[in-house]
Z-matrix of the N, CA and C atoms (Angstrom, degrees):
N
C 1 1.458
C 2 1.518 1 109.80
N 3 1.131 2 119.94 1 146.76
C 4 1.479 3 131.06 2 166.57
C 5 1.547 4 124.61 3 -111.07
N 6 0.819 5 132.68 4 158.59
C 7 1.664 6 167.02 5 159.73
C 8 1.872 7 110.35 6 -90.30
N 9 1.287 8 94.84 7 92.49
C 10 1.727 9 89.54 8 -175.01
C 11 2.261 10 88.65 9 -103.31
N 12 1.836 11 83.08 10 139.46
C 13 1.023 12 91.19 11 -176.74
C 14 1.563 13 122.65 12 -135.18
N 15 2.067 14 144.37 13 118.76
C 16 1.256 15 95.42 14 -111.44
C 17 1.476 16 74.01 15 -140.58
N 18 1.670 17 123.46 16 103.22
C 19 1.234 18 141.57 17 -174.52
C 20 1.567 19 111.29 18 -76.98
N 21 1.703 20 119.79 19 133.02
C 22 0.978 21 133.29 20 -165.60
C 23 1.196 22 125.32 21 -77.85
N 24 1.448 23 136.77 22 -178.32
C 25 1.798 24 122.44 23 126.81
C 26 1.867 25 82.39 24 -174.99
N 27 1.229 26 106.06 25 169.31
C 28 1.237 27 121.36 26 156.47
C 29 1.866 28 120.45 27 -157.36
N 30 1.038 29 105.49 28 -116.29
C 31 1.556 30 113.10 29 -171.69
C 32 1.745 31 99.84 30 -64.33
N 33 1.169 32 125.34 31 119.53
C 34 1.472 33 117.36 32 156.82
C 35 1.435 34 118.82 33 -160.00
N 36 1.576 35 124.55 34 -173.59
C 37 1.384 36 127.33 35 -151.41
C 38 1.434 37 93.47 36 -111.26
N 39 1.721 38 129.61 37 -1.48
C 40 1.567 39 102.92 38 151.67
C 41 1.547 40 65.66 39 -166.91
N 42 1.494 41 98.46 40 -168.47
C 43 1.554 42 130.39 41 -169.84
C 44 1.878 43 125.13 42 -105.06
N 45 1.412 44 92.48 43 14.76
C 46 1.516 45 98.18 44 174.60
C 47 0.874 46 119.08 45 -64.14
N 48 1.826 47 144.97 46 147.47
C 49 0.997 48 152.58 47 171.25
C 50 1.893 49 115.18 48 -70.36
N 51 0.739 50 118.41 49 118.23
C 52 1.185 51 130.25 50 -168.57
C 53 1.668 52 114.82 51 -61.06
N 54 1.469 53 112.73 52 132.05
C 55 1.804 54 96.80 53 -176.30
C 56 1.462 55 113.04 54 -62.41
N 57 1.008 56 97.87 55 -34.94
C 58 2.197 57 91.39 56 177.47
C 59 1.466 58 124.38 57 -66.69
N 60 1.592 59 106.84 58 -25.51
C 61 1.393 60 110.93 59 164.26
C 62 1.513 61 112.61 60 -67.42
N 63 1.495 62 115.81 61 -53.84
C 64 1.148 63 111.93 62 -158.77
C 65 1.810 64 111.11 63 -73.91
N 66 1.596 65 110.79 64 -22.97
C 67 1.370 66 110.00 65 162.40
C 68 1.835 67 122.29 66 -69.96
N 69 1.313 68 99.07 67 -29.79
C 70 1.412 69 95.59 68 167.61
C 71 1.817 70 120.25 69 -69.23
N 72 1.994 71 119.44 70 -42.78
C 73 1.041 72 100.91 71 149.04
C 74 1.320 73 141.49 72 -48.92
N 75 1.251 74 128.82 73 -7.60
C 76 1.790 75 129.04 74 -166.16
C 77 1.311 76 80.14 75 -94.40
N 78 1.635 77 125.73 76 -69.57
C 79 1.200 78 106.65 77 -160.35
C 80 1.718 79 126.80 78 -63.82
N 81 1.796 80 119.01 79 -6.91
C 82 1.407 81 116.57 80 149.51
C 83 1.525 82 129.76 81 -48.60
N 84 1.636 83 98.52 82 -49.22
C 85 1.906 84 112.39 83 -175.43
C 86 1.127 85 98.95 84 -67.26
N 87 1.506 86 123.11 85 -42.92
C 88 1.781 87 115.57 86 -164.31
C 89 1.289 88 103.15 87 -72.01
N 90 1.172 89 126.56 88 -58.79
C 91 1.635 90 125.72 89 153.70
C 92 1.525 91 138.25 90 -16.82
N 93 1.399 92 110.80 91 -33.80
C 94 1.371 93 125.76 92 -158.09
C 95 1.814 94 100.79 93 -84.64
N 96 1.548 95 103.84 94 128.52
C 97 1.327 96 101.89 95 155.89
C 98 1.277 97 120.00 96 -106.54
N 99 1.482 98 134.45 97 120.08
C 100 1.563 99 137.93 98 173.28
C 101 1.645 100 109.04 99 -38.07
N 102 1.487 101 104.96 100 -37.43
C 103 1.417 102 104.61 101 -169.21
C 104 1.806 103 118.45 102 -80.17
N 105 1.369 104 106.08 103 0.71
C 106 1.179 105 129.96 104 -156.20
C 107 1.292 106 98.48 105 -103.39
N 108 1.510 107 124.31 106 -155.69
C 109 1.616 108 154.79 107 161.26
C 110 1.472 109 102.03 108 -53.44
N 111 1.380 110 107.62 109 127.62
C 112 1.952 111 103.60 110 170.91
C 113 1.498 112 88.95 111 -74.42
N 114 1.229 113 106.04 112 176.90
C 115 1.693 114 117.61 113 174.42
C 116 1.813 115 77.81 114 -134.76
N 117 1.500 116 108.95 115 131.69
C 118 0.988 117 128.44 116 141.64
C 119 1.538 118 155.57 117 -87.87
N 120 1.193 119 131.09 118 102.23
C 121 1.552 120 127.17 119 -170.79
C 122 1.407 121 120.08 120 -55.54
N 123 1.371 122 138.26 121 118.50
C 124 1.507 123 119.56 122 147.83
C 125 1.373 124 127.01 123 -126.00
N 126 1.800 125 104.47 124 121.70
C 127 1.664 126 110.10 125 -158.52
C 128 1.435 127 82.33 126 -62.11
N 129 1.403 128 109.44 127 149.06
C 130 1.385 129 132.42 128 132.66
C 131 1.241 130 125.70 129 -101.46
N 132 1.281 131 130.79 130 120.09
C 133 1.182 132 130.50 131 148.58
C 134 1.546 133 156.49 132 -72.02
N 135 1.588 134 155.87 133 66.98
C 136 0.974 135 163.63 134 -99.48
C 137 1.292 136 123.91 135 -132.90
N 138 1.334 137 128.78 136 127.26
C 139 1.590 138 124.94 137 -159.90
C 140 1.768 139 112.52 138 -164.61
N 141 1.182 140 104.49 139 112.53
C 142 1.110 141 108.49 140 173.03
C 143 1.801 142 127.57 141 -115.37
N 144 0.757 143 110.77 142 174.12
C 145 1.938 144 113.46 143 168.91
C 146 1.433 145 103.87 144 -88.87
N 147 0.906 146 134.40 145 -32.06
C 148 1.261 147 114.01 146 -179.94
C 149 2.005 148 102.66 147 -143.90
N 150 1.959 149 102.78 148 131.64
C 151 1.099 150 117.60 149 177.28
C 152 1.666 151 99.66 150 -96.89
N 153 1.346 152 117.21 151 94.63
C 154 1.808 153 110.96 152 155.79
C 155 1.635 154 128.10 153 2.59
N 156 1.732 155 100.52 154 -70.04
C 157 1.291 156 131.45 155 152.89
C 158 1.600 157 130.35 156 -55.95
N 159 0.834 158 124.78 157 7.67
C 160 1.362 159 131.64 158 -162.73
C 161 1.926 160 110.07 159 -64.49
N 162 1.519 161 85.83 160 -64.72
C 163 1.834 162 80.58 161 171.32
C 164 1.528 163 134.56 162 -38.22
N 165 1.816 164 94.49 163 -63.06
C 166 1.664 165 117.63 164 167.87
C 167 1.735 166 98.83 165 -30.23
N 168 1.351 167 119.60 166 -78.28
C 169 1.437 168 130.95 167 -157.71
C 170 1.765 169 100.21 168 -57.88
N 171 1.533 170 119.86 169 -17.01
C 172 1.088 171 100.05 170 -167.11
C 173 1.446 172 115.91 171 -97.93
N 174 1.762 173 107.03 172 -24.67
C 175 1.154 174 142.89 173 150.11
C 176 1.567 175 109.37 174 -30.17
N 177 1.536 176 119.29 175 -70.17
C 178 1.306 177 119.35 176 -157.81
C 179 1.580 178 98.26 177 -76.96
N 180 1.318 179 116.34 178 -28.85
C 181 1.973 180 113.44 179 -164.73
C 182 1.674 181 83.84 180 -72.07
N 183 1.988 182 130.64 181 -18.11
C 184 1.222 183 98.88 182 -165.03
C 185 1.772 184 113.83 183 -102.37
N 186 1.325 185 89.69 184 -8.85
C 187 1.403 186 91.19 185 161.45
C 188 1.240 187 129.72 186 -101.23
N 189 1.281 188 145.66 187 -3.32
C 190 1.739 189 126.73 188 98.64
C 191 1.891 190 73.73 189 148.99
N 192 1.180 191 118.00 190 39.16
C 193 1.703 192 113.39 191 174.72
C 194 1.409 193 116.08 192 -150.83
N 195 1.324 194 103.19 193 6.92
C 196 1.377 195 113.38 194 161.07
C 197 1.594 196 112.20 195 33.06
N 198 1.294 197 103.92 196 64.57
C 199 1.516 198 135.75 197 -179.90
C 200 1.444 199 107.24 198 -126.48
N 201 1.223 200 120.99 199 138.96
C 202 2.091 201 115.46 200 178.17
C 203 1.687 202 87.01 201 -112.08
N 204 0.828 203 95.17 202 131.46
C 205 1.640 204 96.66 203 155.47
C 206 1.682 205 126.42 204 -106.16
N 207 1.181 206 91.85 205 156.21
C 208 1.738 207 104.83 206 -137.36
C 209 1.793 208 91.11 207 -88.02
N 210 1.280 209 102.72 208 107.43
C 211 1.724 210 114.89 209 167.87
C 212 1.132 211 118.51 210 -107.31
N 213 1.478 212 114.73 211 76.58
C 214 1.900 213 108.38 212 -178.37
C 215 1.046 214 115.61 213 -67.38
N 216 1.586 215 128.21 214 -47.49
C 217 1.625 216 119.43 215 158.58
C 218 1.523 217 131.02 216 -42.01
N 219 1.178 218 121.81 217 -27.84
C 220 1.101 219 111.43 218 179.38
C 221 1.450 220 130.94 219 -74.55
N 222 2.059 221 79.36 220 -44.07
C 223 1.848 222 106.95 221 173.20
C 224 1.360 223 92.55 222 -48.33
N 225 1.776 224 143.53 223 -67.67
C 226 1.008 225 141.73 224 -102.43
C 227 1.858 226 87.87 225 -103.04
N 228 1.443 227 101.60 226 -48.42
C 229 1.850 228 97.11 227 178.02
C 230 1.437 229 114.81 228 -55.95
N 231 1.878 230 114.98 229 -45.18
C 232 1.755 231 101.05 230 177.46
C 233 1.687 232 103.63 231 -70.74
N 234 0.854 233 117.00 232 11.60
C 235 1.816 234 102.85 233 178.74
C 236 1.156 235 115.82 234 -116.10
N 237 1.534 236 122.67 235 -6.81
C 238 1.632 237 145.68 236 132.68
C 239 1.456 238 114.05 237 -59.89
N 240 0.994 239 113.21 238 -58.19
C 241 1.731 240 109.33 239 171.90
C 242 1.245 241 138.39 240 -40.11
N 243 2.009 242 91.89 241 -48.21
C 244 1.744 243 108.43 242 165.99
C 245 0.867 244 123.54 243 -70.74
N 246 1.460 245 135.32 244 -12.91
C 247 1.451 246 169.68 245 -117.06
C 248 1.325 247 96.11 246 -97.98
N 249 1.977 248 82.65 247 -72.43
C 250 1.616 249 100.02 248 -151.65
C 251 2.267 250 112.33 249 -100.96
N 252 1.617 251 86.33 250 10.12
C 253 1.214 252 109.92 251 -179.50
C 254 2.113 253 96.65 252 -89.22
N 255 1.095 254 97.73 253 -56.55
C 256 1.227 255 92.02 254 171.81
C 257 1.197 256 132.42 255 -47.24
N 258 1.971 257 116.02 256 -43.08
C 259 1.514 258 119.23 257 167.60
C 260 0.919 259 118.75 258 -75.44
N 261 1.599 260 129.03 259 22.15
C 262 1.450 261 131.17 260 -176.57
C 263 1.690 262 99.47 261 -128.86
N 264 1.407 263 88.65 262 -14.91
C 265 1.829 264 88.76 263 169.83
C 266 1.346 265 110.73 264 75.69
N 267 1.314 266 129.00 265 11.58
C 268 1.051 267 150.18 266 173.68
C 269 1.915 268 138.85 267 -87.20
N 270 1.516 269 82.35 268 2.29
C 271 1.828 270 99.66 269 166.57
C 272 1.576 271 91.80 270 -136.03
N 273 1.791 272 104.76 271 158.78
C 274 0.771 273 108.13 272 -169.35
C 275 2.016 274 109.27 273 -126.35
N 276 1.021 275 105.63 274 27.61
C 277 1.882 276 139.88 275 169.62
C 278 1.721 277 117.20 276 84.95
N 279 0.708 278 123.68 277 -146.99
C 280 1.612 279 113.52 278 179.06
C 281 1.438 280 131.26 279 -114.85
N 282 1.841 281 93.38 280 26.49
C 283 1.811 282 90.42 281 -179.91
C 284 1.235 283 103.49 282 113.66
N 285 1.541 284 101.38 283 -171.74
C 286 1.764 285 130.93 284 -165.35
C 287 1.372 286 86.59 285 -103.07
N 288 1.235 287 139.42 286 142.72
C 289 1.498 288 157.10 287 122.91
C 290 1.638 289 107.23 288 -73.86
N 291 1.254 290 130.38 289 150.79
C 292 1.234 291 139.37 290 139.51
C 293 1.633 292 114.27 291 -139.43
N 294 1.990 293 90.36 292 174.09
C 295 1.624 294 89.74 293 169.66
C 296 1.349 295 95.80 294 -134.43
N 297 1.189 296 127.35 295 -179.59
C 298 1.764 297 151.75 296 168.17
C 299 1.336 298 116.44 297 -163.82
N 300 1.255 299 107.13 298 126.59
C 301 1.818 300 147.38 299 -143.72
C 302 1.849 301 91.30 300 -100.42
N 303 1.487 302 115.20 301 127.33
C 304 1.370 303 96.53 302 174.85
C 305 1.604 304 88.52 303 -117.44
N 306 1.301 305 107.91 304 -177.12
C 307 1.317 306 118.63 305 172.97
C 308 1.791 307 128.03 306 -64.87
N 309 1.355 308 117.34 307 130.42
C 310 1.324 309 115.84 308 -149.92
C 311 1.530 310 96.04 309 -67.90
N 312 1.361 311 102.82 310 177.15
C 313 1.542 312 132.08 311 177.61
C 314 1.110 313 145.50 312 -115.09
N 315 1.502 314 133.22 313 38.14
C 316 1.137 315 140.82 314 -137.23
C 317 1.844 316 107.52 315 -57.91
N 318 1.162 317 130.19 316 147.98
C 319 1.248 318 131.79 317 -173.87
C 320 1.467 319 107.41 318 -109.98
N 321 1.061 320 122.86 319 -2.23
C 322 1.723 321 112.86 320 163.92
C 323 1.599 322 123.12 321 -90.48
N 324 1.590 323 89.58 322 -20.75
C 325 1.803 324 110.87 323 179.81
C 326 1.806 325 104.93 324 -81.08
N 327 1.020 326 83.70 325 -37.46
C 328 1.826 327 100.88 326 177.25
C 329 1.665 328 109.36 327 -38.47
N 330 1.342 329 81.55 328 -88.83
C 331 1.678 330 116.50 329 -176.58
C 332 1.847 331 101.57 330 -62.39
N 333 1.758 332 137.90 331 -10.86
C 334 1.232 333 111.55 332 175.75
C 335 1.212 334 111.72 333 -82.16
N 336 2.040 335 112.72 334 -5.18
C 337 1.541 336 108.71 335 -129.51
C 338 2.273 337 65.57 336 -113.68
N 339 0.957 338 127.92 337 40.25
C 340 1.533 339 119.25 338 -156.21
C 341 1.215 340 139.71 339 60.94
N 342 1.092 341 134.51 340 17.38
C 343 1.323 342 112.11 341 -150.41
C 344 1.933 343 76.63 342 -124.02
N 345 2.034 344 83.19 343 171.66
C 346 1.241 345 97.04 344 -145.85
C 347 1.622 346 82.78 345 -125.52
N 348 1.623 347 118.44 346 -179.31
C 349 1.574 348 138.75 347 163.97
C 350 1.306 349 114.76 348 -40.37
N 351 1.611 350 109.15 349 -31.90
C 352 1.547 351 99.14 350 -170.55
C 353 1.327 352 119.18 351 -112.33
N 354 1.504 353 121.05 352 5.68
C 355 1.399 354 152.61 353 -151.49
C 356 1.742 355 80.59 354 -127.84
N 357 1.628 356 144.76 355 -58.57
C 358 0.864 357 115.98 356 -173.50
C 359 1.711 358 103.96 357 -89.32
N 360 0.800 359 130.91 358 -7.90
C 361 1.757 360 128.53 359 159.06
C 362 1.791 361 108.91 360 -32.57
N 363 0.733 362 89.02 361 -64.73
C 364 2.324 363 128.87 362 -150.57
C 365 1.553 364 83.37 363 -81.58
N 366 1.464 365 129.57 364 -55.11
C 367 1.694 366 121.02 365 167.20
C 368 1.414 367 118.12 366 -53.28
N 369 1.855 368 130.62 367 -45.70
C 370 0.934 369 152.42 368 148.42
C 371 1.622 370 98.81 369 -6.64
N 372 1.545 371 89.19 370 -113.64
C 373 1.408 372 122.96 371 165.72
C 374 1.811 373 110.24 372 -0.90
N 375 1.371 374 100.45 373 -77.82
C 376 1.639 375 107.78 374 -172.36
C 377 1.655 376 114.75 375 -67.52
N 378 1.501 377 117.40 376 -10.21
C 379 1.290 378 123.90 377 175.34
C 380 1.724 379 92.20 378 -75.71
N 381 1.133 380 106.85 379 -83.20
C 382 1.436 381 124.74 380 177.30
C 383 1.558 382 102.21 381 -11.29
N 384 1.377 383 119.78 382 -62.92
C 385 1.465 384 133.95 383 -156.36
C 386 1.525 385 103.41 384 -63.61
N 387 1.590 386 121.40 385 -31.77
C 388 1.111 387 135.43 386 -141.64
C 389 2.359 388 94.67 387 -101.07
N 390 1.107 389 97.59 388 -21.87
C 391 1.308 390 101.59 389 -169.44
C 392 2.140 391 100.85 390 -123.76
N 393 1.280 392 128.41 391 12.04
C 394 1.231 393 118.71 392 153.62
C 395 1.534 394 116.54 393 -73.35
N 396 1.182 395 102.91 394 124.77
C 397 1.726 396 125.60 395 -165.25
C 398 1.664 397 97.16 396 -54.06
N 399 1.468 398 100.36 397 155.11
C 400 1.673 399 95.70 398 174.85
C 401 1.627 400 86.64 399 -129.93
N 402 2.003 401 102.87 400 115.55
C 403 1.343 402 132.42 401 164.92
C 404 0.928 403 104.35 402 -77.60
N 405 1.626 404 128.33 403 -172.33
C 406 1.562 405 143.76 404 -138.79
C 407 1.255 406 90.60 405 -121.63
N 408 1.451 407 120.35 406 -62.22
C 409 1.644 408 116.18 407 162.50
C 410 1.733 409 114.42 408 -16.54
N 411 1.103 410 117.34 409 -85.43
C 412 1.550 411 136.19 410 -167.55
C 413 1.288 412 107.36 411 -62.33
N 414 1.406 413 121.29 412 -30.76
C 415 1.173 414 127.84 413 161.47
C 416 1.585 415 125.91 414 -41.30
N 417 1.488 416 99.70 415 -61.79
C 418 1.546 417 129.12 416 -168.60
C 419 1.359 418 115.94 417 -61.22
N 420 1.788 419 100.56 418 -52.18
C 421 1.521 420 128.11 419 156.80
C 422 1.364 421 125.63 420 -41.26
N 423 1.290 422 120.19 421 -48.23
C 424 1.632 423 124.10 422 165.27
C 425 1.406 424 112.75 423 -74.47
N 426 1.225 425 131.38 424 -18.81
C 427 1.224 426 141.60 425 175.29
C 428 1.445 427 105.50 426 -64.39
N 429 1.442 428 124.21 427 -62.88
C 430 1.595 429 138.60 428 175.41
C 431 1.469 430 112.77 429 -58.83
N 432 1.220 431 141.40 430 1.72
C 433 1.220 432 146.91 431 148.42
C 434 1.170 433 128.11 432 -9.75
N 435 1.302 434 111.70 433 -48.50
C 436 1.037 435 120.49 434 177.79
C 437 1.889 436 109.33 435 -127.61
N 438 1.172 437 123.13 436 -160.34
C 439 1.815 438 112.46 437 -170.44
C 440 1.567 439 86.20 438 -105.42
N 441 1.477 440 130.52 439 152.65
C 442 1.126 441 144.24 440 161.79
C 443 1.801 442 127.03 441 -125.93
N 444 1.170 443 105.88 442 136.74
C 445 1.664 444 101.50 443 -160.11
C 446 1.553 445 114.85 444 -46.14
N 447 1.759 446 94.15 445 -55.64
C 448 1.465 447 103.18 446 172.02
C 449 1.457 448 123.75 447 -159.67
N 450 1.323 449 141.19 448 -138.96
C 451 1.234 450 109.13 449 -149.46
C 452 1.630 451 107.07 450 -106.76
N 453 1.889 452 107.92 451 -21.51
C 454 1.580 453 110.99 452 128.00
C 455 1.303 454 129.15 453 25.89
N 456 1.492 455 74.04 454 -103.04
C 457 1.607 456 112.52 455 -164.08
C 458 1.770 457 100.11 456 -63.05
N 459 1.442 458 113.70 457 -49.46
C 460 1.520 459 103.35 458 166.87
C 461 1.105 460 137.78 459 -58.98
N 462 1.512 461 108.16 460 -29.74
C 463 2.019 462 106.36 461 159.54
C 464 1.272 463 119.79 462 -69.67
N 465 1.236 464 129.90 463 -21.80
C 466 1.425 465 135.19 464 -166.01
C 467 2.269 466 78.99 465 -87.06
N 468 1.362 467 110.72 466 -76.72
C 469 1.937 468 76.21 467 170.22
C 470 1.134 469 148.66 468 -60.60
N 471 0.913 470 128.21 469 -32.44
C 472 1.966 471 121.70 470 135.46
C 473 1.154 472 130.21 471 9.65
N 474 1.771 473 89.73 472 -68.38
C 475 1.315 474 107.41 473 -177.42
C 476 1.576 475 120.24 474 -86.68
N 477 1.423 476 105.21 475 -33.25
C 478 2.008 477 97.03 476 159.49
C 479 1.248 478 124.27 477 -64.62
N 480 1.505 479 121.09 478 -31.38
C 481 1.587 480 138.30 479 160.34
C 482 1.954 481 87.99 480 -31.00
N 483 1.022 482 97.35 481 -89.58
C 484 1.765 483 133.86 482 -146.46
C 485 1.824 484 89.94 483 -44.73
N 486 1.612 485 123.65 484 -27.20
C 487 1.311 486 135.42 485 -162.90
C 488 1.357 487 79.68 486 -81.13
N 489 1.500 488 112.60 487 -75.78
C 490 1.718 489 97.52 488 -165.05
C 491 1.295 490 128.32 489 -56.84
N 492 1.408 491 101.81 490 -15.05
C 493 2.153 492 90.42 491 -165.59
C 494 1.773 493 97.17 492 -86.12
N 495 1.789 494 105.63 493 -15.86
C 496 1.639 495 87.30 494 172.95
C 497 1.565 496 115.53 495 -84.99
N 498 1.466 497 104.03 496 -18.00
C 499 1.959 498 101.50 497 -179.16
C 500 1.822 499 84.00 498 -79.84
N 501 0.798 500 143.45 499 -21.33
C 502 1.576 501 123.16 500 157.84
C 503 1.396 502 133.80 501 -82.56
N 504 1.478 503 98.45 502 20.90
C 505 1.719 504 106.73 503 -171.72
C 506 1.244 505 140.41 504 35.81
N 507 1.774 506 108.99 505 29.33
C 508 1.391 507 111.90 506 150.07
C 509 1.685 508 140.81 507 -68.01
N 510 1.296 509 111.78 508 144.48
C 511 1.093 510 117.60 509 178.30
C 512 1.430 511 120.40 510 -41.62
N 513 0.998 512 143.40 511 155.29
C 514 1.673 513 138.07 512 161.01
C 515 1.546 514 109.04 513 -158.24
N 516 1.093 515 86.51 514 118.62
C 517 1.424 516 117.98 515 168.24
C 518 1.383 517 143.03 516 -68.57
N 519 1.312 518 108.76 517 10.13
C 520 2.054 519 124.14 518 -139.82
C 521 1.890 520 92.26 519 -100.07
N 522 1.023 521 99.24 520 160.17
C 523 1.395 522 116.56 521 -167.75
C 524 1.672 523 105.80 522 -72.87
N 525 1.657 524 111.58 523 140.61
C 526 1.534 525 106.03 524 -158.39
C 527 1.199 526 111.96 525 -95.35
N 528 1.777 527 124.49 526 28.57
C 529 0.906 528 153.47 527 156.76
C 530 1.995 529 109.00 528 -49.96
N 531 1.519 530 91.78 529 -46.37
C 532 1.813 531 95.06 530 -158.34
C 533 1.394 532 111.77 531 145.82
N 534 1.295 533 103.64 532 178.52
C 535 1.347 534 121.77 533 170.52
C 536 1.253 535 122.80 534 -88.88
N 537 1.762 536 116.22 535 -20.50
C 538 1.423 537 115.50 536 153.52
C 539 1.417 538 121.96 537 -72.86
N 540 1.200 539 134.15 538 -28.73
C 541 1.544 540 146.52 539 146.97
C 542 1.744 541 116.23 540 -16.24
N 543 1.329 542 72.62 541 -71.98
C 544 1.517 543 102.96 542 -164.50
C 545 1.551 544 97.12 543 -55.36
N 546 1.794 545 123.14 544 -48.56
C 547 1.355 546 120.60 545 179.32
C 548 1.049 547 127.68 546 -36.46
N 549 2.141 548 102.58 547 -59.56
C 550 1.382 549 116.06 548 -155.80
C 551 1.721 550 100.28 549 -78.26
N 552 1.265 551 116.82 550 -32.75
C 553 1.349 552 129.67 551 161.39
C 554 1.668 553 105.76 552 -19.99
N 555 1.507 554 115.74 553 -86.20
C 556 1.113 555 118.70 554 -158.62
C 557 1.726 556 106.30 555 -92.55
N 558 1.379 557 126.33 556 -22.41
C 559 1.571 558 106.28 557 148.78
C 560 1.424 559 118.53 558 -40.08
N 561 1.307 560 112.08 559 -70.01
C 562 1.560 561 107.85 560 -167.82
C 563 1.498 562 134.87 561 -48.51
N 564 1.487 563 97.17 562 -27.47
C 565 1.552 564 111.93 563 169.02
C 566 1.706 565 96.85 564 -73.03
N 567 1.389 566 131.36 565 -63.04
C 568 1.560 567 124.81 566 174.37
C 569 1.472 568 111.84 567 -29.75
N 570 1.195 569 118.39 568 -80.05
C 571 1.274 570 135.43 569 157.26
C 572 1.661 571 114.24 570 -7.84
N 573 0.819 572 126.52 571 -62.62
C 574 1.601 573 153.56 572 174.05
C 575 1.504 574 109.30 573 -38.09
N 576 1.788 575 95.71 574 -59.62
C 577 1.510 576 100.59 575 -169.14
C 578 1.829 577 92.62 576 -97.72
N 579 0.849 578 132.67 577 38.99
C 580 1.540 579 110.66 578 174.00
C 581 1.296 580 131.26 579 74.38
N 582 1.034 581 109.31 580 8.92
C 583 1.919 582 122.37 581 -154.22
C 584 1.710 583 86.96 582 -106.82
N 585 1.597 584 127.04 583 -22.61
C 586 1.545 585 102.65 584 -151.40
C 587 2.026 586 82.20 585 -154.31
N 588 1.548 587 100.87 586 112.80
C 589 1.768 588 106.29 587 164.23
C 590 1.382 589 110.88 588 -90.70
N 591 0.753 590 153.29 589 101.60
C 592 1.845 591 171.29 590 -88.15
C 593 1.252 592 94.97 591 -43.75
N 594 1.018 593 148.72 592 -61.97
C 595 1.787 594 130.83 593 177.61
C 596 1.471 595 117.63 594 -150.36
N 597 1.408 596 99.31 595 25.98
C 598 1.463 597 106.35 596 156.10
C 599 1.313 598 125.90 597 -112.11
N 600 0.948 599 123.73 598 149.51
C 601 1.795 600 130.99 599 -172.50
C 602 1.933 601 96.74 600 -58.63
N 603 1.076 602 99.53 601 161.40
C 604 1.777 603 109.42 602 176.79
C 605 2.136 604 92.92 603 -108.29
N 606 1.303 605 107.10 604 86.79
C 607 1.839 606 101.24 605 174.11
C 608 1.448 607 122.31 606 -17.02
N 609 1.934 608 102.77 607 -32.99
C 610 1.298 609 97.71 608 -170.40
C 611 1.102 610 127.03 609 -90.80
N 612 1.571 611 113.54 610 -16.02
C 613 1.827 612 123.88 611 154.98
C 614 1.532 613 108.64 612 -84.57
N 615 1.459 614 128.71 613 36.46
C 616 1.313 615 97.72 614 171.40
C 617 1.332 616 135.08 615 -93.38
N 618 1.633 617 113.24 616 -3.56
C 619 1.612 618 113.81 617 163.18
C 620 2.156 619 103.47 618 -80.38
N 621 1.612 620 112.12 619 -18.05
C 622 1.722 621 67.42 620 167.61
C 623 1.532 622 112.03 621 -102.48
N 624 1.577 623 116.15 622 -7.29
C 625 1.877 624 100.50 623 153.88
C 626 1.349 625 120.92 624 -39.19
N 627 1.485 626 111.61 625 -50.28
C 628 1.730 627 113.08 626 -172.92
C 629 1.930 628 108.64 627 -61.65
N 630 1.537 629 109.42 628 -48.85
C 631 1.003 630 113.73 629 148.39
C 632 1.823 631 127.08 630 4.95
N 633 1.749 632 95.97 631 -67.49
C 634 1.364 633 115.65 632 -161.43
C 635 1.654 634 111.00 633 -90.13
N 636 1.685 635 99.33 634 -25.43
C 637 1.361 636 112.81 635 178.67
C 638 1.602 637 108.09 636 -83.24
N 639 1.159 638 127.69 637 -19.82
C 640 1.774 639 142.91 638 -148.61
C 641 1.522 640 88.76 639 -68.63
N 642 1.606 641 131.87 640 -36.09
C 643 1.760 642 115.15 641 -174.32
C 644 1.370 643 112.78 642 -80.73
N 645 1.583 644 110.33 643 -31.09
C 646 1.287 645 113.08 644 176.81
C 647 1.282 646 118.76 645 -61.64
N 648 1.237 647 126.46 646 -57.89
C 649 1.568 648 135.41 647 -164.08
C 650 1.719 649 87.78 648 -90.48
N 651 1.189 650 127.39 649 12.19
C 652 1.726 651 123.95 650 171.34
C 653 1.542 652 84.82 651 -96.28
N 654 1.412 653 132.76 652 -51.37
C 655 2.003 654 132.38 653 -166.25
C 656 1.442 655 95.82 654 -78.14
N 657 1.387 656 152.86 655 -39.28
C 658 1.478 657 141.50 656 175.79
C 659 1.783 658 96.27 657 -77.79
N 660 1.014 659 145.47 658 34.46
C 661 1.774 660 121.89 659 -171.61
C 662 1.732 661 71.09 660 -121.99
């Protein structure tokens, strides 16, 4: 019998294993009897267009202590805002979410073949990394990387984007419309939040554009 057990990740600013994860794995291995129940791993992968949190997280990776500081007024007015935007029917919610399932992990096969807490972390991790969906948002976002003449020229990268992440066998998620779909899709949400003036980046959101680009250019690295 097994113990299936089903480790996270989604949108983030690199691929380190997190200390609470990796203390919660120790205390699985230290726990684990071979003679017992396998415990099984399954990466999940997770990706949305829009993180709630997004600023906070981008805030704390930039002041280098990865601390959020706690704004209940602020949280509490944009969550009044959306509130009353919603009873006016006047937003239209925060996007596509997806997930992608990687191949499980058994932890008795793990640990006979050597491997250790931090060897299955870093296996974890890069499974996980390898199966977060690539949305239109993150898409669009890695696309703007650099300045582009016009909006052209940005589907034609899109679409070389979209070439490599499938010769790298990522997931994609994009609307079965196309690659023009898929554009106006995730401009308009950019667009929306301030991040993008018709197809140029806004300088002053460009760590949370990168933000949005960080899974994509994490599946081509």
């Amino acid at each position: 019998t097994t113990q299936a057990i089903f480790p996270e990740g989604g949108l983030s600013l690199d691929g380190r294993v997190g200390a609470a994860k990796m203390g919660l794995l120790s205390y699985i291995v230290e726990g684990f009897d071979p003679a017992g129940r396998d415990v099984v791993f399954v990466p999940v992968g997770l990706a949305y267009d829009r993180v709630l949190e997004d600023r906070t997280l981008v805030e704390a990776a930039a002041a280098g202590t990865r601390r959020f500081r706690n704004r209940p007024l602020w949280v509490a007015w944009h969550a009044l805002r959306y509130s009353w935007a919603h009873l006016r029917g006047r937003t239209k919610g925060f996007g596509t979410a997806a997930a992608g399932f990687g191949a499980p992990v058994a932890l008795r096969a793990h640990l006979a073949a050597g491997g250790t807490v931090e060897t299955l972390g870093e296996r974890l991790m890069a499974a996980i990394a390898d199966v977060v969906p690539v949305l239109s948002v993150p898409l669009v976002a890695c696309a703007l990387g650099e300045p582009v003449a016009d909006k052209a020229a940005l589907l034609a990268r899109v679409e070389a984007l979209v070439a490599r992440l499938q010769a790298a066998g990522a997931v994609l998620k994009l609307p079965p419309q196309g690659m023009a779909a898929a554009l106006d899709e995730g401009l308009a949400a950019l667009q929306a939040r301030g991040l993008v003036t018709g197809v140029q980046p806004v300088a002053a959101e460009a760590r949370l554009l990168a933000f949005y680009a960080a899974p994509v250019l994490q599946r081509l690295s």
